[in-house]
The first five atom37 places (N, CA, C, CB, O) and aatype in JSON, in Angstrom:
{
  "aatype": [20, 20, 20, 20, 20, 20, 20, 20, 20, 20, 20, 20, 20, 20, 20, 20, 20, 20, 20, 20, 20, 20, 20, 20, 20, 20, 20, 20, 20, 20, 20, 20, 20, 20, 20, 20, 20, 20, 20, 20, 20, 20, 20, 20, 20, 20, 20, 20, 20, 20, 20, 20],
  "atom_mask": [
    [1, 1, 1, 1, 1],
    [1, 1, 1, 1, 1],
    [1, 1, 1, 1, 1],
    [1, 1, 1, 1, 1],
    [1, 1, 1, 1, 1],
    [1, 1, 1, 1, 1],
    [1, 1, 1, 1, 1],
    [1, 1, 1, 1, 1],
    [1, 1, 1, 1, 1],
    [1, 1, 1, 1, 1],
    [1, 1, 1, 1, 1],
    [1, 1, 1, 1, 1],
    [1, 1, 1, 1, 1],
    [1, 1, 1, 1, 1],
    [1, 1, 1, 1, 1],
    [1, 1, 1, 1, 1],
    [1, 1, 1, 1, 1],
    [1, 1, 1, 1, 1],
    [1, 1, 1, 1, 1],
    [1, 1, 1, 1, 1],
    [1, 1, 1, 1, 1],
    [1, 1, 1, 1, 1],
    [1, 1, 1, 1, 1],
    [1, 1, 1, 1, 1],
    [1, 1, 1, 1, 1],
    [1, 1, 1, 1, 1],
    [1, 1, 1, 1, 1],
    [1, 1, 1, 1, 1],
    [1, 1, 1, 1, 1],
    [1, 1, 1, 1, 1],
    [1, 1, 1, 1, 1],
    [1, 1, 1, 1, 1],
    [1, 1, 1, 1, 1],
    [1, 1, 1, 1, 1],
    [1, 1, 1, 1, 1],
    [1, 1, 1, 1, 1],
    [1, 1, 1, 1, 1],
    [1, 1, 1, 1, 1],
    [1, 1, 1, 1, 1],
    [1, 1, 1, 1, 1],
    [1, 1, 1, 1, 1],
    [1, 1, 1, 1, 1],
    [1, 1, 1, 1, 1],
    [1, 1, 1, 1, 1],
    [1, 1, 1, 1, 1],
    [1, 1, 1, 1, 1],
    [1, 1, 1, 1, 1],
    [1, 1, 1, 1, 1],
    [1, 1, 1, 1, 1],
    [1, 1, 1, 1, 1],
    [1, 1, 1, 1, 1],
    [1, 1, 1, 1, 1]
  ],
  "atom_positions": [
    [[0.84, -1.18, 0.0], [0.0, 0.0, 0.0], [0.89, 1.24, 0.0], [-0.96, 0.0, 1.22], [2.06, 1.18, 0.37]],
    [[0.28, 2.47, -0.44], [0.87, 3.7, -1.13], [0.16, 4.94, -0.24], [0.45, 3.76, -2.92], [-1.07, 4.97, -0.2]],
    [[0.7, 5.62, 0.24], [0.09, 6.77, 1.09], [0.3, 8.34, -0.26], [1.31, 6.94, 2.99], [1.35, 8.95, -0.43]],
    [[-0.42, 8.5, -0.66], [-0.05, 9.71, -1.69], [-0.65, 10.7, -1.15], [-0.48, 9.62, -3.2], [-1.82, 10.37, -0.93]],
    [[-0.45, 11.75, -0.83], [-0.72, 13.72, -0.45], [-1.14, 14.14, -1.85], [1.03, 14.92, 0.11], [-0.58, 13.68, -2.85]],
    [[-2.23, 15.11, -1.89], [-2.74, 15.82, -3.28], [-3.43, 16.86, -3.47], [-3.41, 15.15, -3.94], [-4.44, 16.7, -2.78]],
    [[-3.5, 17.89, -4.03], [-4.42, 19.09, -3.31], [-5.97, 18.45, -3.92], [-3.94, 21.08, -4.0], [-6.1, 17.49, -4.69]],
    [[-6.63, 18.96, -3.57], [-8.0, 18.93, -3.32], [-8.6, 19.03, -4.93], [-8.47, 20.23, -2.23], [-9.47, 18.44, -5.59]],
    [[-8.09, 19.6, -5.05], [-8.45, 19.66, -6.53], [-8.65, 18.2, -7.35], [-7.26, 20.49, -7.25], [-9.64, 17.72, -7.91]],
    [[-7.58, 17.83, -7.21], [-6.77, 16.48, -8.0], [-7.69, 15.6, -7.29], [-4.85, 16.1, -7.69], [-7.46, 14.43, -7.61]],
    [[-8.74, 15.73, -6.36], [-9.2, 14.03, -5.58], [-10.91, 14.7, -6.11], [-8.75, 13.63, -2.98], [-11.76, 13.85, -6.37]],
    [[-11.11, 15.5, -6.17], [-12.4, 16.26, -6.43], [-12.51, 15.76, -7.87], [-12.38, 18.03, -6.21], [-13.47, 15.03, -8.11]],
    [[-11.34, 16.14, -9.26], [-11.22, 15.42, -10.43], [-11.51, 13.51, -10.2], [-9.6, 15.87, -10.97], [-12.27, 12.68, -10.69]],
    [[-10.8, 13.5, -9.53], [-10.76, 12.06, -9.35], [-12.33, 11.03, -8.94], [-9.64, 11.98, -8.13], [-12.85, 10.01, -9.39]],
    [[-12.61, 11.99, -7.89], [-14.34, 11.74, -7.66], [-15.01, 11.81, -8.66], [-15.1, 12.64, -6.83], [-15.8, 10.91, -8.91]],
    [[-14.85, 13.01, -9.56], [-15.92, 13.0, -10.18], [-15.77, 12.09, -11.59], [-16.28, 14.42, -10.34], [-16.78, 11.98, -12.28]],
    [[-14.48, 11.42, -12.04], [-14.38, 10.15, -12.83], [-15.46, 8.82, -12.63], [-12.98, 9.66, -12.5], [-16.28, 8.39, -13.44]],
    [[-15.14, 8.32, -11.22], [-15.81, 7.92, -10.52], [-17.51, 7.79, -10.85], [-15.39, 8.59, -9.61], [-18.22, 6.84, -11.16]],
    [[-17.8, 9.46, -10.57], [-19.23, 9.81, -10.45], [-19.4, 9.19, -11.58], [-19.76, 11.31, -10.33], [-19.9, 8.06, -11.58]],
    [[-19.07, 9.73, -12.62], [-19.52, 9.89, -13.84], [-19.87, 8.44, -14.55], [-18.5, 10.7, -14.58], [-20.59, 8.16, -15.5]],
    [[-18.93, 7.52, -13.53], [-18.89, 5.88, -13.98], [-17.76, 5.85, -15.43], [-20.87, 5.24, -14.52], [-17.99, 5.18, -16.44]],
    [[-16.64, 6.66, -15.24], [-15.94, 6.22, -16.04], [-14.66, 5.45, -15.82], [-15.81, 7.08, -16.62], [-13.83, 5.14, -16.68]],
    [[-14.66, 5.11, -14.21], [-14.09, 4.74, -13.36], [-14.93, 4.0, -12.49], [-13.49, 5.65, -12.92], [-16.02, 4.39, -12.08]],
    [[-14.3, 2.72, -12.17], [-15.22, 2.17, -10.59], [-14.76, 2.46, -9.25], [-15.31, 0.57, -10.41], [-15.41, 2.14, -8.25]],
    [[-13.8, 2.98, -9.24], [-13.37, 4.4, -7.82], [-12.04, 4.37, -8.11], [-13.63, 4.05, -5.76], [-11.43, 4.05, -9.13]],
    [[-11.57, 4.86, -6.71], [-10.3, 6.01, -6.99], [-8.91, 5.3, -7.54], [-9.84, 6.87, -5.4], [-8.1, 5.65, -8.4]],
    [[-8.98, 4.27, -6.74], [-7.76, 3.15, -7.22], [-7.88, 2.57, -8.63], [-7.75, 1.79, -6.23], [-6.93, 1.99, -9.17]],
    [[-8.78, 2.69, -9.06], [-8.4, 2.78, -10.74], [-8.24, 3.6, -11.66], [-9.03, 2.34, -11.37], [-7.71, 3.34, -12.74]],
    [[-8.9, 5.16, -11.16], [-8.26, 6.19, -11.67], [-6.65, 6.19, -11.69], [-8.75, 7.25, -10.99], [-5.96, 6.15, -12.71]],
    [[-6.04, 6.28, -9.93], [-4.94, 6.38, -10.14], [-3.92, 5.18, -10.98], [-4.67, 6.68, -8.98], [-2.92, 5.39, -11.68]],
    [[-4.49, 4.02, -10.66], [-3.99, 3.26, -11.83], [-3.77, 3.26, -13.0], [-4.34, 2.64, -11.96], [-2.62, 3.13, -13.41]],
    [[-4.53, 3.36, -13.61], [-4.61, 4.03, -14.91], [-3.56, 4.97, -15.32], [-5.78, 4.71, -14.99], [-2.61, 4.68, -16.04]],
    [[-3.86, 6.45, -14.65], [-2.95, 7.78, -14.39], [-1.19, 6.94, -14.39], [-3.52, 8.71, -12.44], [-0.29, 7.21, -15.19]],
    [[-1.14, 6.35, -13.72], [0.22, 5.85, -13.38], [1.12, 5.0, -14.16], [0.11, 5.24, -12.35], [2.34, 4.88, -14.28]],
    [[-0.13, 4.34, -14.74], [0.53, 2.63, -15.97], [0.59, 4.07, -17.52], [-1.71, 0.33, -16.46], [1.48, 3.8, -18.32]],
    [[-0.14, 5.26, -17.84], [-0.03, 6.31, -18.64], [1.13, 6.96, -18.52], [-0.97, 7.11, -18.5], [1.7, 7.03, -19.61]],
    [[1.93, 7.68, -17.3], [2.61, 8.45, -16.86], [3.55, 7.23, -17.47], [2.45, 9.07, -15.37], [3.97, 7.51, -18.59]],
    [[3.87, 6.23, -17.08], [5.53, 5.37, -17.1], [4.9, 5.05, -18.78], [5.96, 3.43, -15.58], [5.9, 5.15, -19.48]],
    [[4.21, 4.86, -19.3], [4.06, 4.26, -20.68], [4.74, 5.3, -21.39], [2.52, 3.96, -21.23], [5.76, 4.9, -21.96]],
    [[4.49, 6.5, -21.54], [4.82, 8.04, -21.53], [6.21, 8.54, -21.48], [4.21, 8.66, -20.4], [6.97, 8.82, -22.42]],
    [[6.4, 8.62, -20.15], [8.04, 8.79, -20.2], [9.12, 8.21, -19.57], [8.34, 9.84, -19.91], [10.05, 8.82, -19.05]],
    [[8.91, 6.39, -19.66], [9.79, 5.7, -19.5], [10.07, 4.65, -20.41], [9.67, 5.38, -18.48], [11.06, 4.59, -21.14]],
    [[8.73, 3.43, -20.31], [8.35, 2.83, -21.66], [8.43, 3.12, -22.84], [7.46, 2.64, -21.74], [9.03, 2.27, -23.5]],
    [[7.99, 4.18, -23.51], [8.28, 4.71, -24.95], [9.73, 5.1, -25.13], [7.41, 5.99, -25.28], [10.24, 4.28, -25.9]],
    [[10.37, 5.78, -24.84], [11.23, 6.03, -24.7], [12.53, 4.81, -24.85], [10.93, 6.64, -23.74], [13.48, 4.76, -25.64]],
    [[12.17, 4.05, -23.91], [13.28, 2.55, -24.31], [12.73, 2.01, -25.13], [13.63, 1.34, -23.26], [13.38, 0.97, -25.23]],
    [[11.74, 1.95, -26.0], [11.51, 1.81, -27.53], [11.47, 2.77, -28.19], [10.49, 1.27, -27.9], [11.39, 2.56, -29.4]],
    [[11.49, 3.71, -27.9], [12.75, 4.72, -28.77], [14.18, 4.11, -28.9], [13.09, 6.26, -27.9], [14.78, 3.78, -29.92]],
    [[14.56, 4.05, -27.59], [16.41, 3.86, -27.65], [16.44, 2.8, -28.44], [17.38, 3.48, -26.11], [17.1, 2.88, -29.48]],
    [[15.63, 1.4, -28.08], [15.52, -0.02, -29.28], [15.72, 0.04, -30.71], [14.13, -0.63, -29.35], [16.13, -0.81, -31.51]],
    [[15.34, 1.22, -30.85], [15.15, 1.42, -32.47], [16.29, 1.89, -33.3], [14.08, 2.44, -32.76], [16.52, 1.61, -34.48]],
    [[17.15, 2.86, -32.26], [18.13, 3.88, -32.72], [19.03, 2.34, -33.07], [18.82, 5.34, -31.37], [20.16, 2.39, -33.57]]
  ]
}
């Protein structure tokens, strides 16, 4: 388990994913958010370098 700090803003977005049912709650928002972020700028990237 992961203790993350966030302003209010960012969990209010996050709820309202949720609400909306585009999400089934918060731990898959941030999941999501997170497997995006490393696909982004870690993953791509070493298939970038693969290629060179």
């Amino acid at each position: 388990m992961v203790t993350v700090k966030m302003p209010e803003l960012y969990i209010e977005g996050i709820d309202e994913l949720v609400r909306i049912g585009k999400y089934r709650n918060r731990s898959e928002v941030i999941r999501v958010a997170i497997r995006e972020l490393l696909r982004k700028e870690l993953w791509m990237k070493e298939v970038e370098v693969t290629r060179l």
